[in-house]
C-alpha positions in Angstrom: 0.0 0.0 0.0 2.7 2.6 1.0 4.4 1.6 -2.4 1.3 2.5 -4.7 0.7 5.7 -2.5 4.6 6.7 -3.4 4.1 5.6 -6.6 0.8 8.1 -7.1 2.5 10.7 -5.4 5.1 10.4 -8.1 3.0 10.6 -11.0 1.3 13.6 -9.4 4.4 15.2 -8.8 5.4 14.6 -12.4 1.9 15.9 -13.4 2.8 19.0 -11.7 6.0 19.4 -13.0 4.7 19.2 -16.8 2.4 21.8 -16.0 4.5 24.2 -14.6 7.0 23.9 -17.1 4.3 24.1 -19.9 3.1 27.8 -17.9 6.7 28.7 -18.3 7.1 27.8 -21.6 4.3 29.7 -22.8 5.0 32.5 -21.3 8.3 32.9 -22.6 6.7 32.5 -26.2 4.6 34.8 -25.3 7.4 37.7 -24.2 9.4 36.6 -27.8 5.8 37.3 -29.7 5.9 40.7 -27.3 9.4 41.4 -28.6 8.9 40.5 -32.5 5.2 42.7 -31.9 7.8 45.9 -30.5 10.6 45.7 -33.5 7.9 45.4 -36.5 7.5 48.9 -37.0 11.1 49.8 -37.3 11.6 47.3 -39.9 8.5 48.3 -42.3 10.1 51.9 -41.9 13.2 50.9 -42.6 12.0 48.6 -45.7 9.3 52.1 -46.4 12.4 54.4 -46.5 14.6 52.0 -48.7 12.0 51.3 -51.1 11.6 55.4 -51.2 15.5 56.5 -51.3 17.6 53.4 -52.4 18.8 53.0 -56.2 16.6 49.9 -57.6 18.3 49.8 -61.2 20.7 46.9 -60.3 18.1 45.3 -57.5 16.3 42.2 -59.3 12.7 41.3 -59.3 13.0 38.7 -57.7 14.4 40.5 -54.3 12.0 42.6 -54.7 9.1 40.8 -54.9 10.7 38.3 -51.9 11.1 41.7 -50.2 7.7 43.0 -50.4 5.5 40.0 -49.9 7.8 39.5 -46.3 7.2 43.1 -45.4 3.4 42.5 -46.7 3.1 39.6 -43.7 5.1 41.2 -41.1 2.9 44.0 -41.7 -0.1 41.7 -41.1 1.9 39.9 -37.5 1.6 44.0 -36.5 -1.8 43.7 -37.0 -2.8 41.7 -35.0 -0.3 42.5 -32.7 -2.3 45.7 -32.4 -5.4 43.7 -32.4 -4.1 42.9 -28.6 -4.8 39.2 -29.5 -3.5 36.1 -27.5 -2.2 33.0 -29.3 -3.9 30.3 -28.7 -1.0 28.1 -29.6 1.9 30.6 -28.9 4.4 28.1 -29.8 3.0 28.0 -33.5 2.5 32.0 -34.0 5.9 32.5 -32.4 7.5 30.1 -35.0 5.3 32.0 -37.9 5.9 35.4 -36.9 9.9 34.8 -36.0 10.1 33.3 -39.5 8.1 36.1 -41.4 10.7 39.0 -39.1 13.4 36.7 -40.4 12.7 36.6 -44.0 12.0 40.4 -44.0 14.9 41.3 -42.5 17.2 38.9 -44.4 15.5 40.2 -47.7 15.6 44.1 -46.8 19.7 43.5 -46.1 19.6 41.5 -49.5 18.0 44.7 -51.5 20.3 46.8 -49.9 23.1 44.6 -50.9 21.9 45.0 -54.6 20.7 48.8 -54.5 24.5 49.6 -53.1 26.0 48.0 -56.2 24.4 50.4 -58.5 25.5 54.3 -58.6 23.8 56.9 -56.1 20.3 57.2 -57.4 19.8 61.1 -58.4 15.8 60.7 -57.1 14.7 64.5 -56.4 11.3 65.4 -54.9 10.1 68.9 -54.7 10.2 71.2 -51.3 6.7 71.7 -49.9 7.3 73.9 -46.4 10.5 75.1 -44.7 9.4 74.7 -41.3 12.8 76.1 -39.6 16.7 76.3 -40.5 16.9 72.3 -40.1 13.2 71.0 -40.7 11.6 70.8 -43.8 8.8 68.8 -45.6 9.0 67.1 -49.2 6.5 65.7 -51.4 7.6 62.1 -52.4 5.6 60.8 -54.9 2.3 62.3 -53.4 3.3 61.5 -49.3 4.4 64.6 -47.4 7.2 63.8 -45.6 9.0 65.4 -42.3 12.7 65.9 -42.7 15.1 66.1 -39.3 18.4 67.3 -41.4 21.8 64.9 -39.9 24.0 66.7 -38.5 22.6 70.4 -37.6 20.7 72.1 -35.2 19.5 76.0 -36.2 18.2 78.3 -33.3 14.6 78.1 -32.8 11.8 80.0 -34.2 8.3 77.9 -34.4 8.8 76.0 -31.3 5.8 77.3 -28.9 8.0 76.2 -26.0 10.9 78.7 -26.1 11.4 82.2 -27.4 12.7 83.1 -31.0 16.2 83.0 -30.3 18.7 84.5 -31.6 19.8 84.4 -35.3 16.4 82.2 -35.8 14.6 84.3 -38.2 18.0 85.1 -40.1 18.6 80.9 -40.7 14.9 80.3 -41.6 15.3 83.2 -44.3 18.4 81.4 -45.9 16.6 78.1 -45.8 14.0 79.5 -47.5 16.6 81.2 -50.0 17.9 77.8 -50.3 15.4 75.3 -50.9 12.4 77.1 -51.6 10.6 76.0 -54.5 13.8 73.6 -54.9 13.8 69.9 -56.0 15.8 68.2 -53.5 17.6 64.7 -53.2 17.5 63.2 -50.0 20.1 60.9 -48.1 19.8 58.4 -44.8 23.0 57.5 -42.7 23.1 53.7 -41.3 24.9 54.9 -38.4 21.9 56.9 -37.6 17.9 55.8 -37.2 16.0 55.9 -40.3 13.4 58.2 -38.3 14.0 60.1 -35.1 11.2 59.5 -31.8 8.5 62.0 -33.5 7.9 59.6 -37.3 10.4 62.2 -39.2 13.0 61.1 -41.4 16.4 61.3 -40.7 18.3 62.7 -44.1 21.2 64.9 -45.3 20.1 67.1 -48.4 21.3 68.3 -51.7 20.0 70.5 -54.0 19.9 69.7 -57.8 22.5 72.0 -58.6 25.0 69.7 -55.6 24.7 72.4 -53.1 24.9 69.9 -49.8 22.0 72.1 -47.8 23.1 70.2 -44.1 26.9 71.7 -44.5 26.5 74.6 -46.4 24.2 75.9 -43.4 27.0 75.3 -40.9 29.9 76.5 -42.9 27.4 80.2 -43.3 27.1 80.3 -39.8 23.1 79.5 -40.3 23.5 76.3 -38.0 25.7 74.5 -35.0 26.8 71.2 -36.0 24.5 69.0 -33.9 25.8 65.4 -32.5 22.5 63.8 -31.3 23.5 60.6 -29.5 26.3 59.1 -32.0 28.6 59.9 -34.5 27.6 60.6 -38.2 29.0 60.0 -41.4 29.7 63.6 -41.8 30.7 64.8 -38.4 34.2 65.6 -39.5 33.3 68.0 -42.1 30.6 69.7 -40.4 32.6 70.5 -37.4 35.5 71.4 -39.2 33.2 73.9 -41.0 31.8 75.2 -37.6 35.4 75.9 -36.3 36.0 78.0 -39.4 32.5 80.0 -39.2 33.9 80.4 -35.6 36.8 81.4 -36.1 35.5 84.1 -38.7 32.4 85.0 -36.9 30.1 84.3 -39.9 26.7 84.6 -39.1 25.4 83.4 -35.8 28.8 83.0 -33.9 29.4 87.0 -34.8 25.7 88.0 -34.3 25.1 86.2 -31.0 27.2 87.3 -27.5 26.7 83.9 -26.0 27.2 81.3 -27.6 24.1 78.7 -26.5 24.7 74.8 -26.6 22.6 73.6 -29.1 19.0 73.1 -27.7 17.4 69.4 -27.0 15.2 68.7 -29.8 11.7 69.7 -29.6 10.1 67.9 -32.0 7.8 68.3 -34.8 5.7 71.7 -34.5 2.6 72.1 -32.9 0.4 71.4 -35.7 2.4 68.0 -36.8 0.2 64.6 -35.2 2.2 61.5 -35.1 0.8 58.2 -34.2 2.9 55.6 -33.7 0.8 52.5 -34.3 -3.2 52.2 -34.8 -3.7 51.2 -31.4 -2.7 55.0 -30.6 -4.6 56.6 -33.2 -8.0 54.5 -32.7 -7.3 55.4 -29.1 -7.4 59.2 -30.0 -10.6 58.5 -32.1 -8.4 59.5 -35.0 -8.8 56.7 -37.2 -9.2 56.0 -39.8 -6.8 58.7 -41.3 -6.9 59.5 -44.9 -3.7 61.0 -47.1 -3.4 64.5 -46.0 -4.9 64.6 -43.0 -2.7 65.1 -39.6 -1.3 61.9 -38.3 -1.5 60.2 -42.0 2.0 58.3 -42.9 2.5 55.4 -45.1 3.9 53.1 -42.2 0.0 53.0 -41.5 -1.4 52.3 -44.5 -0.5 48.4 -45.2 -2.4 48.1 -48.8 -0.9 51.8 -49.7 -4.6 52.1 -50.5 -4.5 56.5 -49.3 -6.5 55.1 -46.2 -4.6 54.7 -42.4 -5.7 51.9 -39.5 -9.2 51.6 -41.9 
């Protein structure tokens, strides 16, 4: 008798044991599905700005295609990510979505591979609004997009936070001179993110005529050079220009007696909306959002169909 009671008591243990790893097993799925549901977005706007900026003349159809029907089901793992839904079987959608993040990823570093072996593509979209010194908005192929410029920081004149300050008006009136009713052709920086923490594009411009718009405003004395959290592939040059504008007191560094660390950045201005995923924009009672309207961007609209979190 004391044998078979040992005997149960083992089977119950083991019983026990099975389901507590099981609980622990799922849950760790579950915090992987978490993690792959928290790095989608970055990788549709990395594959979104690639697709926009990167030379495709050498990239085969075939990458492309393999590219864009991975994006197309990551894009769909976000939704229902954003759907707040609960695997059932967390083992099988963490193996689905871990292998549709994989594929994308592996493809998107494959198209770059290709685009790189091909010569700079000279893609210029027009200038729709100079917002300040070193923020402006382009039109690329019908989607307004928000442009942080790499590598600058120009004293402040929209920001309803702070005061104009000084030598403001002076570097929004040469940006203006600049790039105002301009064509421009824009550039990302892999040492950099492809958008900064308000959905605007990180990018160094040019002009059609090869004025280089991010230096040229530092070497005037329009702009500080402007080192956000690591080093950029122009750093050198721009702060070699800022030591000469210092050293000659061009523009702001002869207007301006102190001479102000550049200012954290405030972000987009006050009338720019910027949702980071559906979940936030249904939450605002936002969506959906067509083209045009505040808070539209393509990284919400998965069939490209003009209509976000529909």
């Amino acid at each position: 008798m004391q044998r078979l009671l040992i005997a149960i008591l083992g089977v119950v243990a083991l019983a026990l044991s099975v389901t507590s790893y099981r609980a622990v097993e799922a849950r760790r799925l579950q915090a992987e599905i978490a993690s792959y549901c928290t790095q989608i977005p970055n990788l549709t706007a990395a594959v979104d700005y690639t697709l926009a900026t990167w030379p495709q003349a050498s990239v085969s159809a075939d990458v492309t295609v393999r590219l864009n029907y991975f994006t197309a089901l990551v894009r769909a793992d976000k939704a229902w990510c954003d759907a707040n839904a609960q695997a059932d079987q967390p083992a099988l959608v963490q193996q689905t979505i871990s292998w549709h993040f994989g594929n994308a990823s592996e493809a998107l570093l494959e198209y770059q591979a290709a685009a790189q072996a091909s010569p700079p593509q000279q893609q210029f979209y027009p200038v729709v609004e100079i917002v300040d010194g070193d923020t402006v908005k382009i039109d690329m192929s019908g989607v307004v997009e928000t442009l942080r410029l790499i590598g600058i920081d120009t004293p402040e004149v929209v920001d309803p936070r702070t005061d104009i300050q000084c030598y403001g008006p002076e570097a929004s009136a040469r940006a203006k001179a600049l790039l105002e009713g301009k064509r421009v052709r824009i550039q990302g920086d892999s040492t950099q993110d492809t958008r900064d923490r308000y959905g605007r594009l990180l990018a160094y411009v040019w002009l059609e005529d090869g004025t280089f718009y991010n230096l040229v405003m530092v070497q005037e004395g329009y702009a500080r050079e402007y080192t956000y959290d690591r080093a950029y592939q122009y750093q050198a040059d721009f702060r070699a220009a800022e030591a000469e504008a210092k050293a000659t007191k061009w523009g702001l560094w002869g207007a301006c007696a102190v001479e102000a660390a550049p200012t954290p950045d405030p972000g987009p201005d006050a009338g720019d909306v910027y949702y980071a995923n559906c979940t936030e924009a249904r939450a605002a009672g936002a969506a959906p959002i067509y083209r045009g309207q505040p808070g539209y961007r393509p990284g919400l609209d998965r069939d490209n169909d003009g209509v976000a979190c529909e």
